[in-house]
C-alpha positions in Angstrom: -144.0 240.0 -67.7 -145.0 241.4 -64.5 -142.6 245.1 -64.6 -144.0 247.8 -65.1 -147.6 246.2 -64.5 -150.7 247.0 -62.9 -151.7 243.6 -60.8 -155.3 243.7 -59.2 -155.7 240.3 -56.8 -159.2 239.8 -55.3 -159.0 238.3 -51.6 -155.4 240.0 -51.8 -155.2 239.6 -47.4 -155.6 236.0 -47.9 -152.7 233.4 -47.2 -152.3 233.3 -51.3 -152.7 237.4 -51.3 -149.7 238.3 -49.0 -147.2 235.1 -50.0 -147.9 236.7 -53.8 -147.7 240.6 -53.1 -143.8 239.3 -51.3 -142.9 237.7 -54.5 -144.1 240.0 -56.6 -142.0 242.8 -54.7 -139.3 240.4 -54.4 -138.9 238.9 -57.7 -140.3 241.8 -60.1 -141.0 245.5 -60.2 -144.5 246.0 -61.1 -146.0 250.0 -61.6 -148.9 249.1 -58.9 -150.8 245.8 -57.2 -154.3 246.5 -56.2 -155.1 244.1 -53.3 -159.1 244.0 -53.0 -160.8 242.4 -50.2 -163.5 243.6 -47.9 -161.8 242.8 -44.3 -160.3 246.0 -43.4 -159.2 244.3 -39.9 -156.9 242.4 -43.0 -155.8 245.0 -44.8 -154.7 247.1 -41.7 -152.3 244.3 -40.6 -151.0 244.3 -43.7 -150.8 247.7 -44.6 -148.1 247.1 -41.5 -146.3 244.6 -43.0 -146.4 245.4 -46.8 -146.7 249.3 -47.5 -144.5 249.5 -50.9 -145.4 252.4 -52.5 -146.4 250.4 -55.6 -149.1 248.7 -53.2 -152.8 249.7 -52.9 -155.5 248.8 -50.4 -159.1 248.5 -51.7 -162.2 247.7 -50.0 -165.0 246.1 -51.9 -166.3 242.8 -51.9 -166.7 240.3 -55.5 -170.6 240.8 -54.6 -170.5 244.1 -55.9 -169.5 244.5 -59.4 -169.7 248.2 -60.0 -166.8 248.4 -57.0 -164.6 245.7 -59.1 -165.2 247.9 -62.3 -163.8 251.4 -60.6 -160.9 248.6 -59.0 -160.0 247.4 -62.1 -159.7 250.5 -64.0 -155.7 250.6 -65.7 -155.1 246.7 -64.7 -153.3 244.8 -66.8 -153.1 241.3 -65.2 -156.1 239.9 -63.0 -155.6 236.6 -59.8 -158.9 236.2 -58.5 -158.4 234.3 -55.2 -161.4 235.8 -53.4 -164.0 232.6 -52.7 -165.7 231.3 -49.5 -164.2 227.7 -48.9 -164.5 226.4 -46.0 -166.5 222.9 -46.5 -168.5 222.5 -43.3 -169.4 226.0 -43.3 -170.5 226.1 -46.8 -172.6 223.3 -46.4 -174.6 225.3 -43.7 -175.0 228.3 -45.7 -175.0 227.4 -49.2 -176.8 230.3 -50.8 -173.7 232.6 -49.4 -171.4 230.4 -51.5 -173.1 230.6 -54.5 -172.9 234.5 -54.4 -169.1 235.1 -53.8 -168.1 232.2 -55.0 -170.1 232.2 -58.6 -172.1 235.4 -58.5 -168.6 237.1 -57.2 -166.9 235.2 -60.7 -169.2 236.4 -63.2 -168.5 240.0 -61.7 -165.0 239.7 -62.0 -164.9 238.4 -65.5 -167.5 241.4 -66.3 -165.2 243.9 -64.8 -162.3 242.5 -66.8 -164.0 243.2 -69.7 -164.8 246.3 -69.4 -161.5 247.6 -68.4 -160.0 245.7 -71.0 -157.5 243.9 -68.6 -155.0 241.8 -70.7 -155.1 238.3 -68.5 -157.1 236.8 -65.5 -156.0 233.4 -63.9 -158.9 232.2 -61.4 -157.8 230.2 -58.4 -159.8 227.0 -58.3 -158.9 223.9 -56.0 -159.0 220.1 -56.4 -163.1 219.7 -54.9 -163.9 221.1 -58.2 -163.1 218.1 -59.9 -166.2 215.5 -59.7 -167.6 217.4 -56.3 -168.8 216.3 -53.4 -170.0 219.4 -51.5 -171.3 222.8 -52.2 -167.9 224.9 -51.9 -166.3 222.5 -55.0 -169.5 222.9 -56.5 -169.4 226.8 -56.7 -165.7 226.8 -57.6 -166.6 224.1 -60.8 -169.6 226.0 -62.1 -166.6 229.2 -61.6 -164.4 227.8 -63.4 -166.8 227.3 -66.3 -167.5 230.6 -66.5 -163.8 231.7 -66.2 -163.5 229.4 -69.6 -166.4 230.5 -71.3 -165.5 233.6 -70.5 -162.7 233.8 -73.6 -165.8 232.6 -75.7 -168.0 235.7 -74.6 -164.6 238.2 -74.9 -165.9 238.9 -78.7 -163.6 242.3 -79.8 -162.0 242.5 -76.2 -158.9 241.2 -75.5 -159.1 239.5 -72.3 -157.9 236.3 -72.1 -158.9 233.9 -69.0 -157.6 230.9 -67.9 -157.4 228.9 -64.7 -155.2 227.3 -61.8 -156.2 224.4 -60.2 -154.4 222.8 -57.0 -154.4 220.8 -53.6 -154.1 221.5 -49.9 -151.4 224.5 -49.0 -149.7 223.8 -46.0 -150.0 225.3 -43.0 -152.8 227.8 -44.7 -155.3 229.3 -42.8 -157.8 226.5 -41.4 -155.7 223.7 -42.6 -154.8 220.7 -40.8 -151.4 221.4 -40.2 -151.9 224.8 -37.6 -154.6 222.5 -36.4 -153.0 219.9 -35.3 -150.1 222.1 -33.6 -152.7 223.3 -31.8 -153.4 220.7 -30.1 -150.2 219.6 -29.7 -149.3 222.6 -28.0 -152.1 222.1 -25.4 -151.0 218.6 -24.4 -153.5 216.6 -26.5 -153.1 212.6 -26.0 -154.5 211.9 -29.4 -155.2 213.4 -32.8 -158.5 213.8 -34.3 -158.4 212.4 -38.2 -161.7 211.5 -40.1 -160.1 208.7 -42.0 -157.3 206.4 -41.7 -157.2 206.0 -45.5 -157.5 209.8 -46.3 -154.9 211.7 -48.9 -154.8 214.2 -50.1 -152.3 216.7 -52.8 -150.1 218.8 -51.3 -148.2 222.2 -52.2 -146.4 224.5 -50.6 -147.4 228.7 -50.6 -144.5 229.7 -52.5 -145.4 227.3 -55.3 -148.5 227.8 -55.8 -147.9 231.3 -56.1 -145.0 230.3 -58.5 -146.9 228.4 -60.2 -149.9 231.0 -61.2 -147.3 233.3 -61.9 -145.6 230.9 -64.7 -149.1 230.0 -65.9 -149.5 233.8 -67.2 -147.1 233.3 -69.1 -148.2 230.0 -70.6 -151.8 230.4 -71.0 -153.5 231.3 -74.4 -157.0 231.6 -72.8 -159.4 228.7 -71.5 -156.6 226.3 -70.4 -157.4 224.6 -66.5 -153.6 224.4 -65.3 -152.5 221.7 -62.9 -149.2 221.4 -61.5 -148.2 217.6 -60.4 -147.9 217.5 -56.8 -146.9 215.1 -54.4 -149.8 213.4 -52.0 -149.9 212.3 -48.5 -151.5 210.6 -46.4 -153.1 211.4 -43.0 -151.5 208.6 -40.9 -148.2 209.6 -42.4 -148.6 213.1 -41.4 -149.5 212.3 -37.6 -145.9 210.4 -38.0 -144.3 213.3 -38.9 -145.9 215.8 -36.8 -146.5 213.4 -33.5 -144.2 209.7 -33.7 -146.1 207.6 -32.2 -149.1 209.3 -31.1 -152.8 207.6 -31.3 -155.5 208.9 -33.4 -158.9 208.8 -33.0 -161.2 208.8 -36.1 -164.2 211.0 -35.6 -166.1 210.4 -39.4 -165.4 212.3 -42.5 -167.2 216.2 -41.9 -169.8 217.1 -44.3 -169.3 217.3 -48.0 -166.0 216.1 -47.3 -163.8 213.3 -49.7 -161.2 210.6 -49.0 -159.5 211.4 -51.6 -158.9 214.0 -54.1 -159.0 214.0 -58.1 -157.1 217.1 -60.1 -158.1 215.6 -63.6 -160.9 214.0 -63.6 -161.4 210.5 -66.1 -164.2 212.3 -68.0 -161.8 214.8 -69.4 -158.5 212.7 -70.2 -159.7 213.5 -73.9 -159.1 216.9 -72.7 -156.2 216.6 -71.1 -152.4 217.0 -71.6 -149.3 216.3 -70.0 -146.2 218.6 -69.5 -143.3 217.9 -67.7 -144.4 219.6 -64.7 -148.4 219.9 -64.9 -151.4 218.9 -66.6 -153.1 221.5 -68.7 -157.3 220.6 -69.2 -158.3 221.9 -72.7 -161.4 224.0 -72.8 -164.2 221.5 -74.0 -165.4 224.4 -76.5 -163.0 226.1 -79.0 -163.2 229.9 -79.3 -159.7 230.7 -80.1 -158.8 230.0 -84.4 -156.2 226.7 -84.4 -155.1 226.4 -80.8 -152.3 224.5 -79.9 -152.6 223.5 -76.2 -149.2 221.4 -76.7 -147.2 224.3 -76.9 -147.8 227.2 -74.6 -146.3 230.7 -74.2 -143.1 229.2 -72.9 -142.1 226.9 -75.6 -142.9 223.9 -73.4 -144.3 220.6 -75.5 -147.3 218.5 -73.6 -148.7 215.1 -75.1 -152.1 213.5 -74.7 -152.9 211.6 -71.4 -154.1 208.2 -71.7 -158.4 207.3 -72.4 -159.8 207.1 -68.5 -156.5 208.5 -66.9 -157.2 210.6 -63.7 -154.9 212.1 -61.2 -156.1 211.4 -58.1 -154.5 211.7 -54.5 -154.8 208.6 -54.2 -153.2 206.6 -56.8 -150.7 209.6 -57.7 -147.2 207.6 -57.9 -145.2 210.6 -56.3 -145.9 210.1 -52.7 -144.5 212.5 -49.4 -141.6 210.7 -47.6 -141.1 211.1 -44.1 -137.7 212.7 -44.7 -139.8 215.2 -47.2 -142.1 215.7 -45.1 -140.2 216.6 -42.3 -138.8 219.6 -44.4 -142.0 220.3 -45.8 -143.8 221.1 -41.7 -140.7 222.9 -41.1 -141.4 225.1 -44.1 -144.8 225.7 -43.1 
């Protein structure tokens, strides 16, 4: 699905940007991959890394939408990963949020549309499900738009859909570098907000993996959410430092103790594959779809009334032994 393409990913010098642009060139052959951001510091040190002559290096910024219309010119497939998301930070300056991170959507969706791109998957993340601070705020009113957006497609062709998962490890300002950090400079204790605090879990390469498949499932409107394994912070201090104390310093701004993928509210919505959750749109815009069966032939089933798949009560929990492979991956 991806030879012979033309892939345009917004915040391509991001931690999802590069891991995708490897596997991409890896795993497929596609005509060209646009990677937009608006660091040029980023795209430099990549350029370094990554120079394929398939690859090119935009500057521009989800703020400005005539930019993302001349970007998007000849794409065929769309991953918008660009957002602000750092929790603490957003909470201090809210109104920058809500311009990338739902001002920045509706110009990406836009720019689709009028270059007739054929898909767009949206990245979203598990504080968009019932949120508790400004960042999963932005990313639930985004991914409203992202599904509406099939509704508003009228003649065009664009399809939208989009990905929802947890914490990547080891990914820029994650707890996993942070922690080594201070390991590395002789801390006697670790700094955790919560003893009781999970959270979902996924490696780079699959979330990557898993956007990729979800182009080729999606019909348009579907929320995608791959099960995942959870942990839990006092099992990761295990892992990382046996033995070592923690010190709970209170949970940051905005912040959860645990996370929810599918919220309770929209188990009517939801199905279950043998490998994810898809969340119907709540609004039908597509003739007699059938969510059950997506582009790959695979069959999903209603979830229970009230279920939700949260970090906390997810039955497929990190052992130590996975976890040790899992750090050493990161």
């Amino acid at each position: 699905m991806f030879d012979d393409k033309v892939i345009f990913i917004t915040g391509g010098t991001g931690s999802f940007g590069r891991k995708c642009v490897k596997m991409l060139l890896t795993h497929h052959r596609p005509k060209k991959v646009i990677i937009f951001s608006r660091d040029e510091l980023k795209q430099f040190e990549m350029q370094q890394e990554l120079n394929a002559p398939c690859l090119r290096y935009f500057i521009g910024d989800v703020r400005d939408r005539e930019r993302l219309r001349q970007g998007m010119a000849g794409v065929d497939l769309v991953i918008h990963a660009a957002a602000l998301k750092q929790v603490p930070a957003m909470e201090y300056n809210p109104m920058e949020c809500v311009k990338t991170n739902i001002y920045g959507a509706e110009n990406v969706i836009a720019a689709a549309l009028a270059n007739e791109v054929k898909k767009v998957i949206a990245l979203s993340t598990d504080k968009a499900a019932n949120p508790a601070n400004l960042y999963g705020a932005t990313k639930l009113v985004s991914d409203k738009l992202f599904v509406a957006a099939n509704n508003i497609a009228g003649r065009h062709e664009t399809r939208f859909a989009v990905v929802r998962y947890g914490n990547v490890i080891g990914s820029r300002g994650s707890v996993v570098p942070f922690f080594r950090k201070l390991l590395d400079e002789g801390c006697d204790s670790l700094p955790v907000t919560d003893t009781q605090m999970t959270r979902f879990w996924i490696t780079l390469e699959q979330g990557v993996e898993f956007v990729l498949q979800s182009f080729r499932r999606m019909q348009g409107g579907e929320t995608f959410v791959p099960k995942l394994p959870s942990v839990g912070i006092l099992d990761l201090v295990e892992a990382m430092a046996p033995g070592m104390p923690v010190k709970v310093i209170g949970i940051r701004p905005g912040e959860k103790l645990h996370e929810i993928m599918c919220p309770g509210d929209d188990s009517h919505l939801t199905l279950e594959f043998h490998d994810h959750f898809v969340i119907r749109p709540a609004i039908q815009f597509i003739a007699n779809p059938n969510y059950a069966l997506n582009g790959l032939g695979e069959h999903g089933s209603p979830v229970e009334q009230g279920f939700e798949y949260n970090s906390r009560t997810n039955p497929q929990k990190l052992t130590m032994t996975e976890l040790h492979q899992l750090l050493a991956m990161a």
